[in-house]
N, C-alpha and C positions, 0 to 999 in steps of 0.2 A: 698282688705282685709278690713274688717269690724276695725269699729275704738275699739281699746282695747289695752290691755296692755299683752307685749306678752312674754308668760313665757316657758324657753323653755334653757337647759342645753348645746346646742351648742355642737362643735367639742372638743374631748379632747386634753389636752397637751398629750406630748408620758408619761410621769411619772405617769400619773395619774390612770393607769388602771391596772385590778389584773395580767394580762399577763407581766406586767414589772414591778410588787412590787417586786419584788426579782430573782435573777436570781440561774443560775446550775438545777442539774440533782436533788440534793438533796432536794431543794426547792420544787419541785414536787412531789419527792415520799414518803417524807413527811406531805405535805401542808395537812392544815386542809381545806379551802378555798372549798367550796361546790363548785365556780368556776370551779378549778384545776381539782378536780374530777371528775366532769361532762366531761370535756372535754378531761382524761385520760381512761373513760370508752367509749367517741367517740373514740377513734384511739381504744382502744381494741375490741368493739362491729363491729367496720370495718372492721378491720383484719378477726375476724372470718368469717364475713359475704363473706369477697374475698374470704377462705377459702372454704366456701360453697357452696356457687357461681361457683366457678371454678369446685368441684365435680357433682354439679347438670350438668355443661354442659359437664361432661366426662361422665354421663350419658345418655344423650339428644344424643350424639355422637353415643355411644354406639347403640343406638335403633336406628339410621338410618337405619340399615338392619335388617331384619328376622333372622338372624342366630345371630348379633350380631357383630359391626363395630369396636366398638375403644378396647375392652380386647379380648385376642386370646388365644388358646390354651385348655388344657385341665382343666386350673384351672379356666378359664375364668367367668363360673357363679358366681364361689367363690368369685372369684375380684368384678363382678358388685353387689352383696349381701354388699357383704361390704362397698365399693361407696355410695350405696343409704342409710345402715344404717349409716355411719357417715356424710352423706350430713343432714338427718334428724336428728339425735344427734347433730350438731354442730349448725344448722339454729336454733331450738328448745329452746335448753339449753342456749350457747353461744350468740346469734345473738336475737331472736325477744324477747324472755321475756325479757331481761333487758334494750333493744333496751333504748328504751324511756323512763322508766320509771329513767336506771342509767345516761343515757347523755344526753336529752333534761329537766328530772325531776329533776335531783341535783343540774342543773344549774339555773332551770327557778322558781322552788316553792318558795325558800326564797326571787328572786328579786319581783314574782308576790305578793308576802307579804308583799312588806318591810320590811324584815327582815334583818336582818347581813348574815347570816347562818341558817345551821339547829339545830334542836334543841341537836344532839349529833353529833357532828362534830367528833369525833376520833370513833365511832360507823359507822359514814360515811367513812370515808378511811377504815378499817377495813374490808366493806364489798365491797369495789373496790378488796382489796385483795384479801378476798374468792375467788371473779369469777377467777382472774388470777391464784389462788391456780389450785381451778374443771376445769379448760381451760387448765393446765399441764395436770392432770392427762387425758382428753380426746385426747390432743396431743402424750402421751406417750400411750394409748390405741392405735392409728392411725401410730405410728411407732413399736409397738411390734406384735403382733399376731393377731389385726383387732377386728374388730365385727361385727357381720353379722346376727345380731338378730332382727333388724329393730331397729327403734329409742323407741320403748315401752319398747322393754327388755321381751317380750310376754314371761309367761312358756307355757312348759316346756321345751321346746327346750335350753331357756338362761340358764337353770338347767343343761344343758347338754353338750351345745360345748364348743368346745376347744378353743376360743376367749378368748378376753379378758373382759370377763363380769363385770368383778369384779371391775377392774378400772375407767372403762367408768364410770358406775353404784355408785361411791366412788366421782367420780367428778360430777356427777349430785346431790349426798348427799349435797356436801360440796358447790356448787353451789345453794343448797335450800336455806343453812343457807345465804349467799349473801339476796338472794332474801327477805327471810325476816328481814333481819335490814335492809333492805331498806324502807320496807314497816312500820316496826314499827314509822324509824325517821319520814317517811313523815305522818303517823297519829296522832306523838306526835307535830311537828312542825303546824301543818295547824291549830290541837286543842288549841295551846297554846300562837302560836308566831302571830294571827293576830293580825295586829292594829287597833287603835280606830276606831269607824267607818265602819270595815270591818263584818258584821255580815256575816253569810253564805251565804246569799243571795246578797253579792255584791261582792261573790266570784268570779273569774273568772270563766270559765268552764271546764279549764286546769287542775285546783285544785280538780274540783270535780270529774272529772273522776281519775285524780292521787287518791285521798283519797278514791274513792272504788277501786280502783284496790290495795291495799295497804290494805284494808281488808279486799281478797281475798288472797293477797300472804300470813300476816300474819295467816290467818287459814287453807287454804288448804295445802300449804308446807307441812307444818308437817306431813301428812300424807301422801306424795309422800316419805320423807326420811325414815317413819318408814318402810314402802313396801319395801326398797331398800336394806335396811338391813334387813328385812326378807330374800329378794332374795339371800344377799350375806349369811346368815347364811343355807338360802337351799342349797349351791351351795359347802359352806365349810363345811357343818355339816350335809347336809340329814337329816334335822328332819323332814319334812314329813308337809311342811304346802301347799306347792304349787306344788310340785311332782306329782304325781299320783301313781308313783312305790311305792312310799312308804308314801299312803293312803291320801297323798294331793290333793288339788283342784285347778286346773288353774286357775279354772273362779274366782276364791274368789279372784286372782291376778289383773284380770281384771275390779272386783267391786273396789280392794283399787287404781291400777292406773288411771282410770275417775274418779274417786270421785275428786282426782287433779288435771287431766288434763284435764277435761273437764272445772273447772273454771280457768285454766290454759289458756285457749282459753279466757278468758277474763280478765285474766291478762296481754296479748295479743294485744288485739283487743279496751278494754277499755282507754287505754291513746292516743292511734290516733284517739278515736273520743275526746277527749279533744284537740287532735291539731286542727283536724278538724273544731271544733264549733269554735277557735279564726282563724283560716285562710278564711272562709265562710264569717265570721262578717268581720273581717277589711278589705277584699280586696273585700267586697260588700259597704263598708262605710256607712252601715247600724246596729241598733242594733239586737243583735239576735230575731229571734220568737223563742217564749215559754219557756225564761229562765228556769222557774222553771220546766217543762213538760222534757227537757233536763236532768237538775242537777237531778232531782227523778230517772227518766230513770236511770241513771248510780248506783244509789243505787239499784237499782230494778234488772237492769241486773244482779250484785254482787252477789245478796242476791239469785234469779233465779237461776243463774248458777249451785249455789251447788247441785241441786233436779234433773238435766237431765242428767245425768251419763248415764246412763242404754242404751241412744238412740244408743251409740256406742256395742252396746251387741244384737240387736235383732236379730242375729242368732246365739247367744250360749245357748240358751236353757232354756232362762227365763220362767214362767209360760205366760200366753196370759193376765192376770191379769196385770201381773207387768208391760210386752212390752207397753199395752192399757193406763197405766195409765204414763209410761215416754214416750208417743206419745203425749200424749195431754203436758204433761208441757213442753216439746219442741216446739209444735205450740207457748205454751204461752210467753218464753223468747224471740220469734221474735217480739213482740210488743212493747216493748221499744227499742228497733232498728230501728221498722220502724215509730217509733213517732220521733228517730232523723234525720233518713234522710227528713220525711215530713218536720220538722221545717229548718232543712238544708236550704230546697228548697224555704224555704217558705220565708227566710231570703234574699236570691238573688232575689227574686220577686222585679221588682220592686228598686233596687239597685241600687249606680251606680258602675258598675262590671268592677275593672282593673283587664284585663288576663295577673300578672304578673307571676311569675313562681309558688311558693308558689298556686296561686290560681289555674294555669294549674294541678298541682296536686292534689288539694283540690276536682276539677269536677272529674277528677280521680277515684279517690275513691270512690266518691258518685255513679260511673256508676257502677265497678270493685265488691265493696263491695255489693252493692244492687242486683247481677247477684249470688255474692256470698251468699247471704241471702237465695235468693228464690230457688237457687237448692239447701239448706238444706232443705225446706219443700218437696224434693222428700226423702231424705233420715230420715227424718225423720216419713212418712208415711211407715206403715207396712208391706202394698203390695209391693211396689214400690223397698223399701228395699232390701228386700228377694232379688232380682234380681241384682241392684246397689250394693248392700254391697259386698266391698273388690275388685271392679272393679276401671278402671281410673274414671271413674264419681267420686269417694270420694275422689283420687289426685286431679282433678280440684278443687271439692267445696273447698277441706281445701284450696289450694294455692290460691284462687279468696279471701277467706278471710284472710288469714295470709300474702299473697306478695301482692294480688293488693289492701289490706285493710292497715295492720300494715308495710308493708314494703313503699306504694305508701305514707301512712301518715306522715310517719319518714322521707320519705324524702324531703316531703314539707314542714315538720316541720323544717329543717335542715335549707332547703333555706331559709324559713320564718324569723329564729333567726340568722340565720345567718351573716348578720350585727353585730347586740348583742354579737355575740360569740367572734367574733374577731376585730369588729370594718370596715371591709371591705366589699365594695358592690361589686358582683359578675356580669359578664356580664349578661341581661335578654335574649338577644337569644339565647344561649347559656343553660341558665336554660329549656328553653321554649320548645328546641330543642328537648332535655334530657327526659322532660315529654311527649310529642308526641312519642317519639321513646321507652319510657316503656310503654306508655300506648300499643301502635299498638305490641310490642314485646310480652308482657305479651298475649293480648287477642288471637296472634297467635300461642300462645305456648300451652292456656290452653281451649280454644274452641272448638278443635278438642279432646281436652283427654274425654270431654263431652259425644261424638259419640262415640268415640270409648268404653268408660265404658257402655255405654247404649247399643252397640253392643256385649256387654259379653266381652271385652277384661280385663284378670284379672290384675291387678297393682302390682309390683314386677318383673314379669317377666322379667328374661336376654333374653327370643328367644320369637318369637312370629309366629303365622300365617301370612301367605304374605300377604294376603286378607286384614289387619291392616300397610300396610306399608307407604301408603300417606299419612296417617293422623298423621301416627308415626313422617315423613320426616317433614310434617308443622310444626309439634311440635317443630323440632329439629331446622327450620331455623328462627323459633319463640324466641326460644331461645336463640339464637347468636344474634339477634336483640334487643332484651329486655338486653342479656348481655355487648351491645353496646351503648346502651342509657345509662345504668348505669356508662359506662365507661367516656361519653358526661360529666357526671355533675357532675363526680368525679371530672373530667378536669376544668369543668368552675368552681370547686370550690376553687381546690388549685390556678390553676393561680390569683385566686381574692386575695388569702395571697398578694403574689407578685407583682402584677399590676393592684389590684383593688383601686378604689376613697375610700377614706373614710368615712366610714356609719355614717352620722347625728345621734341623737339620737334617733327618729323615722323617718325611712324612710318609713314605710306602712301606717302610720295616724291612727296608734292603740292608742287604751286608757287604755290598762290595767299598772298596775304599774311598770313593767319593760323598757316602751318608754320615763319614765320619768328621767332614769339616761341614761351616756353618753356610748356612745358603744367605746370600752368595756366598761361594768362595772367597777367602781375605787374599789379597795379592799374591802372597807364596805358597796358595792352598792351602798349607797346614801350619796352626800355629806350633804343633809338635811332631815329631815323626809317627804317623801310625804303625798301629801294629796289624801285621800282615796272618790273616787266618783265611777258613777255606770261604769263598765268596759269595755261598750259596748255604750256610749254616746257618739257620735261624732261632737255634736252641737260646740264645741270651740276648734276641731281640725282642721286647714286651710291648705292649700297648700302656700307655702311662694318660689317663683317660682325664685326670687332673688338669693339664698341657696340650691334651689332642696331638698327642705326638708320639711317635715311637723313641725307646730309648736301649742301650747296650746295658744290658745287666751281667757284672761279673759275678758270679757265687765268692761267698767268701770261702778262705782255705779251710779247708776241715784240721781240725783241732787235734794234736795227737794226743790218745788217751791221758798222757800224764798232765797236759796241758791244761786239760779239757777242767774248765772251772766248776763244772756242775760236779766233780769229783772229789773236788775239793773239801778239806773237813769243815772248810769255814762256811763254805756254801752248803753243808751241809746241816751245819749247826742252825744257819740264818733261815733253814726252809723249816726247820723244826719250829 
């Protein structure tokens, strides 16, 4: 090790961290602690996701046969309609939008700031409630009379059956309003609460995708809730906006639900490339390529996103005008996507690349997502469309970007801070294993949906032609596999509580400003203010192999010649 003075917050005592400031049930469901929260919206966002999870593969089950393997009887399609619309209602709502942005973002914004907190702390609890409020109401839709209108809520049909539209649809409301104080605190806190030092540009890149995805929730939302209760006042009151029967317009349905979800898809997609850009850098121990090329991207996607609505409509009967002219701004929102994967790559160049788990995910995503990119440019080409739209090709492209994009992200994000969360290091074969057996699970589950959409097989479908049944079958044992890895790293995660080392305060050789308190974090974050540098320098990060831990090495000041002792007569004398 290089001679310096080595600054570096060591192992914590047990008292000092926010997991043992205070104990009971009440302390947490109280706590104002951006910590607390974060880590009460991980077990809530898990949950759902098990929940999800489990329905997708009573699905996968299901389609093993042509006629239809795991629901029987006469009611049977009914059952798998409603399987698939609450596996996509619960993954959707529940599980990928607030993924990251409420349990890896609550936790990580104020420490990447040095901050205490966020800027409204009881604002923050508040909207952990919301989601658990709208995550009742979708639970009690899934135990009363189902829903079976797909996860959109499409009219007119949701106008019409006997489900439970109403409630699903009341939790997805109350679930908006979540999502926006989330997004409000994190544009209020990133605007107000950095420190000296920290101009935008020595922001992490965590922050800046958080803070456009966060002015995307705070503007689109709203107009996902005001649709919703249109819907429920068409449904109670028949006034006649989205009916048909009585002189409504579906498709107007259609223009207000993408207007949301399609930057919905990037409130999404945008915070796993902010884990991605810090898991790429530190386990390449390299600074990024193209900071700023990055941090704009993610403004750009934001701002992009709101203008390609329409591409999910090119066979409802737009003019040729309008289709022509949401083809072309669709090509154009792939370009800051594929400026991040190039600097992605550009940043491993040349690196020196530890394949710890974190990173085995990190490649991941970069194959996953980028397979996901480039079969949008089939569906967002006109021709191509008309054929692929509403076929398995648009299941695969969404799930290559929402699982093996925000889901493969989240959970290398997981393992990445994972240390940080709890203070404990997880086994790495174990992690390692986990991301081999999603990657291979994932590609076998959604490779074949590819072929077979491109084959005309249409998506939804409870029965199917024989002629579709091998590919149905890889699907499904894709599926068990990919649901098996995930089960791997659940495993190596909780046994880490229990029988893991404890995590140094950086164990990766990161430099952003949360490596520099003790894992856990102490209550207030930081027992002293850090000091703010560039967040991707790893010139005086070392390996300190004593410790098995990384540490911040400052050089000492150079000496000014007259200073300098070796100059000295007396040191001169003393060397004679």
């Amino acid at each position: 090790m290089s001679a310096g003075t080595v600054r570096d917050p060591g192992f914590p005592t047990e008292r000092e961290n926010y997991l043992t400031n205070s104990k009971g049930i009440l302390s947490w469901m109280f706590t104002l602690d951006h910590k607390r929260i974060g880590v009460m919206y991980l077990i809530g966002v898990s949950i759902s996701f098990a929940l999800g999870g489990l329905l997708a593969l009573a699905i996968r089950l299901h389609l093993m046969d042509p006629d239809g393997w795991m629901f029987r009887g006469a009611d049977a399609n009914n059952i798998y309609n409603q399987v698939f619309t609450l596996h996509g209602a619960i993954m959707v709502f529940l599980f990928i939008i607030p993924s990251i942005p409420g349990a890896l973002g609550n936790f990580l914004v104020p420490v990447m700031l040095g901050a205490k907190d966020v800027a409204f702390p009881r604002l923050n609890l508040s909207s952990f409630y919301l989601w658990v409020f709208g995550a009742v109401f979708f639970v009690m839709a899934l135990l009363s009379s189902g829903l079976d209108t797909g996860w959109t809520f499409y009219t007119p049909y949701s106008t019409t059956t006997d489900t439970s539209v109403i409630m699903a649809t009341m939790g997805a409301f109350i679930l908006g309003f979540s999502s926006i104080f989330t997004g409000l605190n994190f544009i209020v806190t990133i605007n107000t609460m950095r420190p000296p030092g920290m101009t935008w540009f020595r922001m992490p890149l965590f922050l800046w995708a958080t803070y456009a995805t966060s002015i995307i929730q705070v503007l689109a939302t709203p107009v996902l809730g005001i649709t919703l209760l249109l819907l429920i006042a068409e449904r109670t009151m028949q006034i006649g906006i989205f009916n048909p029967e009585f002189n409504g317009d579906p498709v107007t349905y259609q223009h207000f639900f993408w207007f949301y979800s399609h930057p919905a898809v990037y409130i999404m997609i945008l915070p796993a490339f902010g884990i991605i850009s810090e898991i790429i850098s530190v386990h390449s121990h390299k600074h990024i390529f193209g900071y700023r090329f990055i941090a704009y991207s993610s403004i750009a996607i934001a701002l992009l996103g709101f203008l390609v609505w329409g591409h999910h409509m090119f066979t409802a009967g737009m003019s040729s005008l309008t289709t022509i002219v949401f083809s072309a701004l669709t090509f154009t929102v792939s370009i800051p996507s594929a400026i991040k994967v190039f600097n992605w790559l550009a940043t491993m160049y040349k690196g020196s690349i530890s394949l710890t788990s974190p990173m085995c995910y990190g490649i991941s995503f970069i194959f996953l997502f980028t397979i996901g990119g480039l079969t949008g440019l089939h569906l967002g080409t006109l021709a191509t469309d008309q054929h692929l739209h509403d076929t398995y090709f648009v299941v695969a492209h969404f799930h290559y970007v929402m699982v093996g994009g925000t889901l493969v992200a989240f959970l290398g994000g997981v393992f990445h801070w994972w240390p940080k969360l709890f203070g404990k290091m997880f086994n790495e074969t174990g992690g390692r294993i986990s991301a081999v057996l999603v990657f291979l699970g994932f590609n076998l589950t959604f490779l074949p949906q590819f072929v077979l959409g491109s084959r005309g097989m249409p998506r939804r479908y409870a029965t199917y032609d024989p002629e579709f049944a091998f590919l149905h079958q890889m699907s499904t044992y894709g599926a068990l596999l990919l649901g098996f890895g995930i089960l791997v790293a659940f495993i190596t995660l909780m046994h880490s509580l229990f029988r893991g080392k404890r995590a140094p305060a950086n164990p990766w050789g990161g430099a952003t400003l949360e490596w520099n308190c003790t894992s856990p974090p102490p209550f207030y974050n930081f027992e002293r203010a850090p000091v703010v540098g560039d967040p991707y320098d790893f010139h005086d990060i070392e390996w300190q192999e004593s410790d098995e831990r990384y540490v911040t090495v400052q050089p000492e000041r150079k000496l000014a010649p007259e200073a300098d002792p070796s100059k000295s007569p007396a040191h001169a004398s003393h060397k004679h």
